[in-house]
N, C-alpha and C positions, 0 to 999 in steps of 0.2 A: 499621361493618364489623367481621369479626372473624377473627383469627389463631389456628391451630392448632400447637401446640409440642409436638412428641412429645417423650416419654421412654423410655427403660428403663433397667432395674438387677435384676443375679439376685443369690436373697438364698440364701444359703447354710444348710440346717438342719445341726443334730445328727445326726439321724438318718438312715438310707434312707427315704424316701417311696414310700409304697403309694398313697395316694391324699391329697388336696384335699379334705378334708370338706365345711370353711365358709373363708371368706374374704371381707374386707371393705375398704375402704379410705379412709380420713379424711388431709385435706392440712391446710397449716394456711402457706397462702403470703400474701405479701404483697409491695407493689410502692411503690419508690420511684425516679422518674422512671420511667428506661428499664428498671432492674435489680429482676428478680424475684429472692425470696429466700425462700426456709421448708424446711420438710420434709411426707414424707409417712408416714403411721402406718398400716401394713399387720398386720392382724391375722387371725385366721381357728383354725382346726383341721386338724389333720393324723394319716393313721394309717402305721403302722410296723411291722412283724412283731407282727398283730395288737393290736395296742396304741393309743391314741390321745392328742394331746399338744395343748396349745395353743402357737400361737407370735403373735409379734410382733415388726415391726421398723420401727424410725425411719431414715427414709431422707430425708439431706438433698439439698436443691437448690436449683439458683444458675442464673440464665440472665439473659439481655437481650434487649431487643425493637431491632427496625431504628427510629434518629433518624427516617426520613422519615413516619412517623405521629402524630400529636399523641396523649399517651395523658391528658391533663389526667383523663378522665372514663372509661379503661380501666376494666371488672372482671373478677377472675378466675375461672375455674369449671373442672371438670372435664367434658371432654367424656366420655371413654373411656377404662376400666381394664379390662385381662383378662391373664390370667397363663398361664404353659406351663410344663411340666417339663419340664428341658433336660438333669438328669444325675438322678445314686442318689439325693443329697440339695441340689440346686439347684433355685427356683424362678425362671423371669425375669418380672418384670411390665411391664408396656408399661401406659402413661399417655398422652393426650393433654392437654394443658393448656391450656383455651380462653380469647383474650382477647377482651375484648367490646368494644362502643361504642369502636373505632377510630376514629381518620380520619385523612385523608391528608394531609401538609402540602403549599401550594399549588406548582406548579411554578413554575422561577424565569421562564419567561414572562408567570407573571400577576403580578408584582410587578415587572417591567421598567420600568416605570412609574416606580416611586420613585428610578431612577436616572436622577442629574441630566443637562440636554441638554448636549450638548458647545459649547463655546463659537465663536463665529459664527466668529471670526477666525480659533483654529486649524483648522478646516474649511476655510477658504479656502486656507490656507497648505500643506495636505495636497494640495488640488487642484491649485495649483500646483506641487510636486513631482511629480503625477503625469505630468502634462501634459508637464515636460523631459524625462523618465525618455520619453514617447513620443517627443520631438522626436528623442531621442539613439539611439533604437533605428531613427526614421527614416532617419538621417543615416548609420547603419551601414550600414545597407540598400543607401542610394545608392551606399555607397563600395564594395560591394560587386563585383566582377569578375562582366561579363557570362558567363556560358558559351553560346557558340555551340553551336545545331544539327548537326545533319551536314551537312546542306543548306549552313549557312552557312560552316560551315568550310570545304566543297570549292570553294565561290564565292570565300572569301578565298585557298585556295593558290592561284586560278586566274588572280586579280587580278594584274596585272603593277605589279611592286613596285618597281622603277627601268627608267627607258630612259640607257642608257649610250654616250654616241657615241665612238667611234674614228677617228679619221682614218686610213687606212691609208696614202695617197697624199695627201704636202701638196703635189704640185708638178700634182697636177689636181685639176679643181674639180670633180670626184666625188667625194662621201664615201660609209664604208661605216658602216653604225649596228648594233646589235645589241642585242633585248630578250631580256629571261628574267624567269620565273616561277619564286617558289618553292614547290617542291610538299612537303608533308610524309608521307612512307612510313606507310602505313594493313598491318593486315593482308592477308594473303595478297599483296599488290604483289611483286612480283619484278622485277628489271632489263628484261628483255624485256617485260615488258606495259607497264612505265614506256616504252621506246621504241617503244612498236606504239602509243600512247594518245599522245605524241606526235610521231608520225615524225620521230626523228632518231634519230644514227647512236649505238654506241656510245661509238666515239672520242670525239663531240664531245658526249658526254656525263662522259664522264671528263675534257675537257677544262677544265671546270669543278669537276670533283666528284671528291675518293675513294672509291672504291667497292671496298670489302671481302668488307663484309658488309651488307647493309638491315637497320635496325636502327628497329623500329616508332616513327613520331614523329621519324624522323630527318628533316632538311629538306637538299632536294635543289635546284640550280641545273638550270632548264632552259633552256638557249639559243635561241631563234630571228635565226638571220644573215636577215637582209635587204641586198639591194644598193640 
């Protein structure tokens, strides 16, 4: 394969330039490993308030190629030289520097190979950490608080959570019993829909409960008397 290395460099005359006569260009590079190294020898003719001059200039150069190529059997050449007048008396030239007979060195997939297999038992010993690391994220899981539905939550405030007996009258053999339900205050609930949902009185709403303010999440005592 082959790499293209561009250059440039303006060379400065003496004089004002009219024109580019002749021009020519001879390198004189060499390469050891990665690091190219030489000069180039730029010569030609130029004219000047009608007049005409020879010039010449040694121009050195230093580059490197990218490691991931083998260059054992690189050679170097010139692709492409062409030059421009850039000022009164500047010329800039532009060089390509071609390397030849590249290759690529192999990717570290194809030599994966040579790296030795990992040993039976710490494999096993890996898998076995993996495995606890599962059990322990298992076990968080479990431990973890169910969250109720809506559904489930309005079935659990609705569940009656103690029955409480009262004797009112111990000299007759009538007893008077009383259950209640605790409800917990949801949005929009207000006092009156709490006793319209379930028919009791104020009173004996507050007979059980202070009632301020409903304060969403608050948990309310709801009495049912039975005789």
């Amino acid at each position: 394969m082959q790499k293209i290395i561009p250059f440039k460099k303006e060379m400065v005359f003496q004089n004002t330039i009219d024109e580019i006569t002749s021009i020519s260009m001879d390198h004189h590079l060499s390469r050891e490993d990665y690091t190219i190294k030489g000069n180039f020898i730029v010569e030609g003719e130029y004219a000047y308030s009608n007049k005409k001059d020879k010039f010449s200039f040694e121009i050195p150069y230093s580059g490197t190629l990218e490691e991931n190529y083998e260059v054992e059997n690189a050679i170097l050449d010139i692709d492409d030289f062409y030059y421009e007048i850039v000022g009164p008396n500047k010329v800039s030239i532009h060089i390509d520097i071609l390397v030849d007979k590249l290759s690529e060195k192999p990717l570290l997939e194809e030599v994966i190979e040579d790296i030795p297999m990992l040993d039976e038992e710490f494999v096993k010993e890996d898998r076995t950490v993996e495995e606890k690391e599962v059990e322990v994220e298992q076990v968080k899981e479990e431990r973890l608080p169910e969250v109720a539905s809506e559904s489930e939550e309005e079935s659990e405030t609705e569940r009656v959570e103690n029955v409480v007996q009262v004797f009112s009258n111990t000299d007759s053999m009538e007893e008077s019993y009383m259950t209640y339900r605790v409800y917990i205050v949801r949005e929009g609930d207000t006092v009156g829909s709490i006793l319209e949902k379930y028919q009791i009185t104020e009173d004996s709403l507050r007979k059980y409960n202070v009632i301020n303010e409903l304060t969403l999440g608050e948990k309310l005592i709801i009495p049912n008397e039975k005789n």
